[in-house]
C-alpha positions as CSV (number, residue, x, y, z in Angstrom):
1,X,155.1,109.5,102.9
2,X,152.9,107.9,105.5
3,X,150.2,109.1,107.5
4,X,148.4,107.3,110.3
5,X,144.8,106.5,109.0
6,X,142.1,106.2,111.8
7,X,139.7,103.6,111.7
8,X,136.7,105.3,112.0
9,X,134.7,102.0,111.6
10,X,135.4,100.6,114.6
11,X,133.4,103.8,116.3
12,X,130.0,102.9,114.3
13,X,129.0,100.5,117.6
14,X,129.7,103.6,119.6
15,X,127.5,105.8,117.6
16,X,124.3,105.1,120.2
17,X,126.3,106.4,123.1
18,X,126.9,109.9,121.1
19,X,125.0,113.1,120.0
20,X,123.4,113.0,116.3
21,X,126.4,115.3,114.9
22,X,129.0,112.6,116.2
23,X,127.0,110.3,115.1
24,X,127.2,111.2,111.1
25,X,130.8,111.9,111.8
26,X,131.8,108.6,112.3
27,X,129.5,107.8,109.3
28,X,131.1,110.1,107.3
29,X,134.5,109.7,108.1
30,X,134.1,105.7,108.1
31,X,133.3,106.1,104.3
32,X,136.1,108.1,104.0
33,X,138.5,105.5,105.9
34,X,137.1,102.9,104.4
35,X,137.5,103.9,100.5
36,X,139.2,106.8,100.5
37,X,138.6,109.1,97.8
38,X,142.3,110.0,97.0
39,X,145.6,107.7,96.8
40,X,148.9,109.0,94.8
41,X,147.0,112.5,93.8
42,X,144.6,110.4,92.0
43,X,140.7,110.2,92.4
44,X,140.0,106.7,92.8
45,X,137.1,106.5,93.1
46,X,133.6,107.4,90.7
47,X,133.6,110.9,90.1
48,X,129.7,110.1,91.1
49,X,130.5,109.0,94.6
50,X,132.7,112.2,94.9
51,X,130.3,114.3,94.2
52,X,128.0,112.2,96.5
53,X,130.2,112.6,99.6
54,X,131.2,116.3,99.1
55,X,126.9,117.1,99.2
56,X,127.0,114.8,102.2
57,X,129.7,117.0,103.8
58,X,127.7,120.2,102.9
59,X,124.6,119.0,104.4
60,X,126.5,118.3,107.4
61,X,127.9,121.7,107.5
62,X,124.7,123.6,107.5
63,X,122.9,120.8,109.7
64,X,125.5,121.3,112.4
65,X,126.8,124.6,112.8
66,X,127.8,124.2,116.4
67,X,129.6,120.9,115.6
68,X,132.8,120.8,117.6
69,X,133.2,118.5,114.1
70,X,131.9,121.6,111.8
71,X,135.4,123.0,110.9
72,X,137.6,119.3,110.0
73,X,134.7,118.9,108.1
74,X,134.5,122.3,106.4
75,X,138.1,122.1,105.8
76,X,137.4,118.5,103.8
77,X,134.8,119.9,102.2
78,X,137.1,122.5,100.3
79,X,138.9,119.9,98.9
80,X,136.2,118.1,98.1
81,X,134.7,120.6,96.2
82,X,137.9,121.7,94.7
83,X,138.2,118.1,93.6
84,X,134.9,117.8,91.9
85,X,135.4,121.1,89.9
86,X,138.7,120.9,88.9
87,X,139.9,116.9,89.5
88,X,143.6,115.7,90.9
89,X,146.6,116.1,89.9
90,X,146.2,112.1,88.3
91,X,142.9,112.8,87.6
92,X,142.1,116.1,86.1
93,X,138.2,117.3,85.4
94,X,139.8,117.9,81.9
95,X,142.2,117.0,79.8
96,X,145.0,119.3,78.7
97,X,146.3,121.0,75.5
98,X,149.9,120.7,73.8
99,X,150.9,123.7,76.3
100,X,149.3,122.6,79.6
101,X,146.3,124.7,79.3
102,X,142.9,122.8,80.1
103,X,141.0,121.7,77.0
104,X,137.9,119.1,77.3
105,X,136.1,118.1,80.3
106,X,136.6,114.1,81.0
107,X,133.0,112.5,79.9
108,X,132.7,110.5,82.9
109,X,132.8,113.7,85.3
110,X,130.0,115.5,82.6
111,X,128.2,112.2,82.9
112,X,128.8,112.5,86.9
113,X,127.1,116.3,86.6
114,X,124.4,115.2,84.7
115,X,123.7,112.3,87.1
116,X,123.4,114.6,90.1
117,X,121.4,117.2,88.7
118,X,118.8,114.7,87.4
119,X,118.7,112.6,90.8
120,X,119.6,116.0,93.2
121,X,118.0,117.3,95.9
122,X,117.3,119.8,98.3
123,X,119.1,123.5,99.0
124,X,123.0,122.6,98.0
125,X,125.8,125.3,96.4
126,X,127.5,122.4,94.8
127,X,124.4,121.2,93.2
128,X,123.2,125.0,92.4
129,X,127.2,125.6,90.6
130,X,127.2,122.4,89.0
131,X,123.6,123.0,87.4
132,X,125.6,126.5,86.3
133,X,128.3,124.7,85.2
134,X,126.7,122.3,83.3
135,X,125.1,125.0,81.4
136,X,128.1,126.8,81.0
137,X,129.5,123.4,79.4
138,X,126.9,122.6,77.3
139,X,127.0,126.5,75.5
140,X,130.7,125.5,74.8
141,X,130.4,121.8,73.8
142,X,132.5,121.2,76.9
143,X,135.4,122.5,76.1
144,X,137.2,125.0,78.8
145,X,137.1,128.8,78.5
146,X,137.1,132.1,80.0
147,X,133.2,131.5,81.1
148,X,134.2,128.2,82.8
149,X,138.0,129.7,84.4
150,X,135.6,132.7,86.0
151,X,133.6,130.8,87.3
152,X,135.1,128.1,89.4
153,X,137.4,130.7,90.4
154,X,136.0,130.6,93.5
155,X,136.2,127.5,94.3
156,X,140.6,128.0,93.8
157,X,140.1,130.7,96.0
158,X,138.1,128.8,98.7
159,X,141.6,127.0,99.4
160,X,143.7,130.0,100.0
């Protein structure tokens, strides 16, 4: 399937012209253009950076309610956060069991966790449930379970 892809880059020399909100749009979105974070239902890139742009999508949320931008970039947000918690379809956050059920959380992505809680900052849900996660995950020697399926429930819901 193709898509068109806009080319938010070329609107960074514009960015003096517009409102602050506009202004980390284009920012945002350029990265986003630029490297995108998704190609054949795979994350391609660090699970690191992917956690990095969903907290930079949150902070714009909250930052700028009123956006006329607030919405597209709640709506990426959900999949960015569904991403981080439970992967791609190439790339799941664990790998699976002889029956499809999820078994063991990919190292890189506990590595990723770790990571941002050490270097995080400020007032973020996704750095708050990844803090809980992580402790979830390190009761159970990262391995997936009941604790772990209740809790990111809500992030499957969030989709709906």
């Amino acid at each position: 399937m193709y898509y068109p892809v806009m080319n938010y880059e070329g609107f960074k020399p514009f960015k003096v012209y517009t409102s602050k909100d506009i202004a980390a749009y284009i920012d945002l979105m350029a990265t986003e253009s630029n490297r995108p974070a998704l190609s054949d239902a795979a994350i391609v890139i660090t699970w690191g950076e992917l956690i990095g742009r969903a907290l930079i999508m949150e902070k714009f949320v909250s930052q700028y309610p009123s956006s006329n931008r607030n919405a597209a970039v709640k709506d990426l947000l959900k999949l960015r956060t569904l991403f981080v918690f439970y992967g791609a379809s190439n790339t799941p956050a664990y790998s699976y069991g002889d029956n499809g059920e999820p078994t063991l959380i990919d190292p890189e992505l506990k590595r990723a966790y770790e990571d941002v809680i050490t270097n995080g900052t400020g007032n973020s849900q996704i750095l708050k449930d990844i803090q809980t996660l992580q402790g979830i995950l390190d009761k159970n020697g990262g391995q997936w379970d009941t604790d772990i399926a209740a809790f990111l429930k809500k992030y499957q819901l969030m989709t709906d």
